[in-house]
TORPA-4810 file (N, C-alpha, C, O; in nm, 3 decimals):
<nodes>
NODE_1_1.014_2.892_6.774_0.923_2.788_6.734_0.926_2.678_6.841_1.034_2.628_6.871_X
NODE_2_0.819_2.642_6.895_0.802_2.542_6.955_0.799_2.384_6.910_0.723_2.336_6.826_X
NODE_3_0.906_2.310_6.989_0.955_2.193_6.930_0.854_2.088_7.039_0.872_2.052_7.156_X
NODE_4_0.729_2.059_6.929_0.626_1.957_7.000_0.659_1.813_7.031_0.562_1.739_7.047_X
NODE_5_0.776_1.762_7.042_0.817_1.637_7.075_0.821_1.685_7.248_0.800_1.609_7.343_X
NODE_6_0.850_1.813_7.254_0.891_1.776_7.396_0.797_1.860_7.480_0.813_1.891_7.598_X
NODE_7_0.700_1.891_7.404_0.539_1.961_7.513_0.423_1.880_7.462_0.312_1.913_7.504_X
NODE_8_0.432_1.770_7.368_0.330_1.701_7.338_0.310_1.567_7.409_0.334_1.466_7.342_X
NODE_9_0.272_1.553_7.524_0.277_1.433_7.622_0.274_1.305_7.501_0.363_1.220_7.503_X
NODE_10_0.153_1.298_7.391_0.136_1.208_7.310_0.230_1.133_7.223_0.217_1.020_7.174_X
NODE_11_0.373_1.260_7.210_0.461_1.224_7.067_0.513_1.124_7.088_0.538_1.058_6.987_X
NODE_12_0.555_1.063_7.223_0.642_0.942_7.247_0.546_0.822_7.250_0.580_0.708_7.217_X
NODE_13_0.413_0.860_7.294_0.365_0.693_7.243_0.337_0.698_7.092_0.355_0.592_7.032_X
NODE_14_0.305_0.778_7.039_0.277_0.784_6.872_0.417_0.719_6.864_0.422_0.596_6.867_X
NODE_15_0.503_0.774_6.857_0.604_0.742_6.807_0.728_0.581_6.864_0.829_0.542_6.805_X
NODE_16_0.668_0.528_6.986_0.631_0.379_7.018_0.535_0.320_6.915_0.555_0.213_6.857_X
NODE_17_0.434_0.396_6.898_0.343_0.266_6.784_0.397_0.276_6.705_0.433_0.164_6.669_X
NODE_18_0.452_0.392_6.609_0.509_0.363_6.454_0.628_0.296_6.478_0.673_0.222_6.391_X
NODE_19_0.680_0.312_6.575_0.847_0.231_6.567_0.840_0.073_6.548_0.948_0.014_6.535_X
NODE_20_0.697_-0.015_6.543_0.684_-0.105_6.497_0.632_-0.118_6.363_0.591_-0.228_6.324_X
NODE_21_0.630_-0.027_6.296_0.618_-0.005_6.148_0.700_-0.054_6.069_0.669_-0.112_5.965_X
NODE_22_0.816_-0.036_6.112_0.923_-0.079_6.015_0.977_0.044_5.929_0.920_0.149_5.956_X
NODE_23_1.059_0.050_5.846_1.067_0.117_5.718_0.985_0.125_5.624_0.870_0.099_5.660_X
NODE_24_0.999_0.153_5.504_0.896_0.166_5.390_0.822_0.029_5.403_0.859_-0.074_5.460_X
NODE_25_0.704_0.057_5.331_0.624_-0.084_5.333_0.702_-0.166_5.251_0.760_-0.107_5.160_X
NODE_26_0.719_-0.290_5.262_0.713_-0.367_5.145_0.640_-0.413_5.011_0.600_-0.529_4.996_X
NODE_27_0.629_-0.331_4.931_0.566_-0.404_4.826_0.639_-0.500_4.699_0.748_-0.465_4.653_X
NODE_28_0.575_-0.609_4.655_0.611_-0.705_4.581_0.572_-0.630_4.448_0.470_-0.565_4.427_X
NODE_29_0.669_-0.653_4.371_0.623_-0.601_4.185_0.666_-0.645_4.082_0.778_-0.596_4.071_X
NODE_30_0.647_-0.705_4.004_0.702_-0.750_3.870_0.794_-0.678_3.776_0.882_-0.724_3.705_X
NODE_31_0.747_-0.534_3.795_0.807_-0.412_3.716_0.918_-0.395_3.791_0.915_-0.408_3.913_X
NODE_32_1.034_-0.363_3.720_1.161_-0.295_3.736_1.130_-0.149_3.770_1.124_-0.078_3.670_X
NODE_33_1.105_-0.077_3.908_1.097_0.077_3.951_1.166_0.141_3.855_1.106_0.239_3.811_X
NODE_34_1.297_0.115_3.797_1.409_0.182_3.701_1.372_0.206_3.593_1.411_0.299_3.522_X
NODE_35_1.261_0.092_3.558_1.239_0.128_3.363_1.094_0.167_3.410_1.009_0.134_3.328_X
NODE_36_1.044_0.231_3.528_0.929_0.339_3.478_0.931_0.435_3.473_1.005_0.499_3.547_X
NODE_37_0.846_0.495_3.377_0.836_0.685_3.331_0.744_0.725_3.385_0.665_0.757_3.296_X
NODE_38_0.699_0.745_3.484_0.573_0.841_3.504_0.559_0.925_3.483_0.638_1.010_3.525_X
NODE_39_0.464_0.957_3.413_0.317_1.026_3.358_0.299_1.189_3.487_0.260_1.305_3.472_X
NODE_40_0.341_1.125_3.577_0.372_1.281_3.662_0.420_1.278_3.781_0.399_1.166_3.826_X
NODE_41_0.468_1.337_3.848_0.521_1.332_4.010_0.451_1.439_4.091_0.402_1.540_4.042_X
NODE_42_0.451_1.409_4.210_0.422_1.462_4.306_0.509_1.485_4.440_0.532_1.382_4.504_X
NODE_43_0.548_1.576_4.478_0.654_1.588_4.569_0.582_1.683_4.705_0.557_1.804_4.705_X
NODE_44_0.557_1.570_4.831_0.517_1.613_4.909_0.567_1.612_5.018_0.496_1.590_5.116_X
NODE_45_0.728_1.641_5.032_0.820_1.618_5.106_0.825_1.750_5.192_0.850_1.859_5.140_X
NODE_46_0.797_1.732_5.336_0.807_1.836_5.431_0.645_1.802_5.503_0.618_1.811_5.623_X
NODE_47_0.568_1.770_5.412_0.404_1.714_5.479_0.449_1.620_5.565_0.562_1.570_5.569_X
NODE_48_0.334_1.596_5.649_0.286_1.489_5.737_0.110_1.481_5.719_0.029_1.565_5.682_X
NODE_49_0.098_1.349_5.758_-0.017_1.295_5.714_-0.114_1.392_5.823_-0.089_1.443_5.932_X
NODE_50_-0.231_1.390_5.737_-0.325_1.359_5.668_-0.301_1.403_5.519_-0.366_1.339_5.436_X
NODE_51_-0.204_1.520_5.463_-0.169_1.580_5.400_-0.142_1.474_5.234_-0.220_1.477_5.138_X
NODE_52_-0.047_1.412_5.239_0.039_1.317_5.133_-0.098_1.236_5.092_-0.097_1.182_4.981_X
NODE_53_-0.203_1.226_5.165_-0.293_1.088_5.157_-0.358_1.194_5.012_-0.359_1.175_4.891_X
NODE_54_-0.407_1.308_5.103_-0.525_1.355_5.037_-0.526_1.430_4.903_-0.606_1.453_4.812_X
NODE_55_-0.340_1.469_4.948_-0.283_1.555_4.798_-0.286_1.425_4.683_-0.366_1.447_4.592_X
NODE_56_-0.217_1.301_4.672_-0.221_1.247_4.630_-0.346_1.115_4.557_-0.354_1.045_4.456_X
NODE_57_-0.413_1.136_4.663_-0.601_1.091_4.609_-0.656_1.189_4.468_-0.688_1.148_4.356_X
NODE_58_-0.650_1.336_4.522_-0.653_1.480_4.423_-0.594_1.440_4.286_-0.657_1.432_4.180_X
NODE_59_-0.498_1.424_4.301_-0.364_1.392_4.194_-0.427_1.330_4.099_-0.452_1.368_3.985_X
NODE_60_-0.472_1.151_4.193_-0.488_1.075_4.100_-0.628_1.069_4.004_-0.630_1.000_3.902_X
NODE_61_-0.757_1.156_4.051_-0.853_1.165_4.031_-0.866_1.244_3.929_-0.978_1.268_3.885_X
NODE_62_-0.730_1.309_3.863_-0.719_1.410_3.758_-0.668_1.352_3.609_-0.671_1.383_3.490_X
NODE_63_-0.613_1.233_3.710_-0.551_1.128_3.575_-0.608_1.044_3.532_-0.717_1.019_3.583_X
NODE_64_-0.553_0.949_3.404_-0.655_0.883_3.276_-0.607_0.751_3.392_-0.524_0.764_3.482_X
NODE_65_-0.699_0.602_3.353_-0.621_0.497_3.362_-0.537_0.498_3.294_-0.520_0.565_3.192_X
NODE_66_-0.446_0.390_3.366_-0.317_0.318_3.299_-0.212_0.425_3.326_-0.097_0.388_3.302_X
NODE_67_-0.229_0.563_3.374_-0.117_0.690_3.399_-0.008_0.590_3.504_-0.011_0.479_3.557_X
NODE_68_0.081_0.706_3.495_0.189_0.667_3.627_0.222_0.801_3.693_0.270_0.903_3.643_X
NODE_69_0.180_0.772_3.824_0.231_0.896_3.954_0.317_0.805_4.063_0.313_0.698_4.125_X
NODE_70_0.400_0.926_4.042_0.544_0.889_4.157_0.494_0.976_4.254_0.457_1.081_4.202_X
NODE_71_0.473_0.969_4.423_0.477_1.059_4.469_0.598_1.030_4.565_0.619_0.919_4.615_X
NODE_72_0.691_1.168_4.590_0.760_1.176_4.685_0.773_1.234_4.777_0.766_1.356_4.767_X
NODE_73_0.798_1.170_4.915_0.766_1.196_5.065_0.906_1.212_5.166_1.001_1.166_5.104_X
NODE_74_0.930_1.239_5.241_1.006_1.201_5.324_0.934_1.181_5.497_0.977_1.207_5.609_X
NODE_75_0.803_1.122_5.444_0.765_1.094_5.582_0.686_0.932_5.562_0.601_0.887_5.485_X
NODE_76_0.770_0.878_5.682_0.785_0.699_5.641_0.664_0.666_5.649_0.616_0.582_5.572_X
NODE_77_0.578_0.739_5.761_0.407_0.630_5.780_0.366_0.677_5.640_0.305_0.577_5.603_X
NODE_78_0.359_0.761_5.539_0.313_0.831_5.418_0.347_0.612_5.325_0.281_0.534_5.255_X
NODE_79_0.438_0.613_5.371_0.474_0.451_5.250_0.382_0.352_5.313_0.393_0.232_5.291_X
NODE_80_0.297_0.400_5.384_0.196_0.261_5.507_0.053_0.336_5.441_-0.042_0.274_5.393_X
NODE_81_0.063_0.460_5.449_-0.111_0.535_5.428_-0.117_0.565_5.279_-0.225_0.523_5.238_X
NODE_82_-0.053_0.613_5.190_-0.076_0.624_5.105_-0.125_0.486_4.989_-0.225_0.484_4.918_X
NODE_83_-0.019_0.377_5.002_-0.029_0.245_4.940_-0.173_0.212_5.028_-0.233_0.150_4.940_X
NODE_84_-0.226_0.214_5.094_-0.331_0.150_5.181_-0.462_0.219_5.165_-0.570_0.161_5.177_X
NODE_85_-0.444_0.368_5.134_-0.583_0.465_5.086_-0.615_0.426_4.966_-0.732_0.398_4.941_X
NODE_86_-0.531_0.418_4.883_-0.553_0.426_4.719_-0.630_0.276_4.672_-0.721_0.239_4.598_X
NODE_87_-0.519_0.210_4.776_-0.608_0.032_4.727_-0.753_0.038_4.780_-0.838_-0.032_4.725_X
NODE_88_-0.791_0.139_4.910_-0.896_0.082_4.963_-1.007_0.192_4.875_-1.129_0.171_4.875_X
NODE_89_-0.960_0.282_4.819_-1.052_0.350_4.740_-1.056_0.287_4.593_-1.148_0.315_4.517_X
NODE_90_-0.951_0.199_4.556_-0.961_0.169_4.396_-0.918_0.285_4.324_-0.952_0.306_4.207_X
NODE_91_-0.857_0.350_4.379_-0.784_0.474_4.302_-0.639_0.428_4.210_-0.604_0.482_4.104_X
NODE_92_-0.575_0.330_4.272_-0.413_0.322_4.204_-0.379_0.140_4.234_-0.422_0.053_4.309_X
NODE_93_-0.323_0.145_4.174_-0.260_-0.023_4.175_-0.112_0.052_4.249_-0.051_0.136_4.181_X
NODE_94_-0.074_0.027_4.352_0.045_0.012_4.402_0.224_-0.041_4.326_0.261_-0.150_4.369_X
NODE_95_0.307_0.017_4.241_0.377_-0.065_4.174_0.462_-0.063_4.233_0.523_-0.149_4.171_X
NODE_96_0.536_-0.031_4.320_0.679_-0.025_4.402_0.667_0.112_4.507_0.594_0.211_4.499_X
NODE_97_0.751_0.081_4.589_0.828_0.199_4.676_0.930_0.202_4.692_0.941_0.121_4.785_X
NODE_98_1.070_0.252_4.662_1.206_0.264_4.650_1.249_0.381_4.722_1.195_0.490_4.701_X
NODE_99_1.360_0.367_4.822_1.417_0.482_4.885_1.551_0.517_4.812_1.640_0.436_4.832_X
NODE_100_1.580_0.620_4.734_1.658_0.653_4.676_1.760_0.706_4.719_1.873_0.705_4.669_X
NODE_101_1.720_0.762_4.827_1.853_0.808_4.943_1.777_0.770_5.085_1.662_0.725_5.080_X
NODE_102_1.833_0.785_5.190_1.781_0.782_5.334_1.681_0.918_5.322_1.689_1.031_5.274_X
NODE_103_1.589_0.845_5.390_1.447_0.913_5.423_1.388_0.970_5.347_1.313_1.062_5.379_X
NODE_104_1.409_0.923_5.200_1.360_0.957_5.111_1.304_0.883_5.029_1.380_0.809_4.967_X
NODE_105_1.119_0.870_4.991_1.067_0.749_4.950_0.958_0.842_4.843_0.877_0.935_4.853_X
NODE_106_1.027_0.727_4.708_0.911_0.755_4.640_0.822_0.603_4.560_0.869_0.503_4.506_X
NODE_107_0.677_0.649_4.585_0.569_0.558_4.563_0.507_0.573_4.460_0.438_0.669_4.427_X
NODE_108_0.539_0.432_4.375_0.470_0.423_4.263_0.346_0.383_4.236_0.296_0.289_4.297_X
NODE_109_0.259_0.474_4.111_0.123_0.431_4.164_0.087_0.418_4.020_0.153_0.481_3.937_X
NODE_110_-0.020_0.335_3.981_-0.120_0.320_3.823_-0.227_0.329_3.827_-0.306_0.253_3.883_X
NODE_111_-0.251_0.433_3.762_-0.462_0.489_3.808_-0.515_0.329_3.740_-0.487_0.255_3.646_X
NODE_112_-0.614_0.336_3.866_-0.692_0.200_3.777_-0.841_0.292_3.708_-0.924_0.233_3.639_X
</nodes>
């Protein structure tokens, strides 16, 4: 298998721009991540984007308002695109993102 970090001239500036990303996004929430139950999960850990955006748009378009979807990722720009698709479509209210172990992030979402 060919390891594209090191035949993809591009991977090192991609990976210069995200390195000013930070970690998970920050989001602000009122809700305690701990005392929610969601309504369903999604585990899209091993994807890379475009993938997490679009599985999880799918997801939410199947659910009632007021539901709760956790989706979980282990790919960090996924905590920047996913929180950022859903608001700009009006698909989900954003309620937290919590890393439960290293490199492991799951995003809470509320169908609006």
């Amino acid at each position: 298998m060919t390891d594209h970090r090191k035949t993809n001239p591009d991977f090192g500036r991609a990976r210069e721009a995200l390195s000013g990303l930070g970690s998970a996004k920050e989001v602000e929430t009122e809700v305690s991540l701990e005392e929610i139950d969601p309504d369903r999960e999604l585990d899209v850990t091993g994807e890379v984007c475009p993938y997490p955006v679009i599985a999880v748009q799918k997801e939410l378009l199947k659910m009632s308002p007021g539901e709760i979807l956790v989706e979980v990722t282990d790919h960090t720009i996924s905590t920047h695109t996913v929180p950022d698709a859903v608001k700009e479509k009006k698909l989900a209210e954003v309620l937290g993102i919590d890393e439960p172990s290293p490199g492991l992030y799951r995003i809470y979402l509320k169908r609006s």
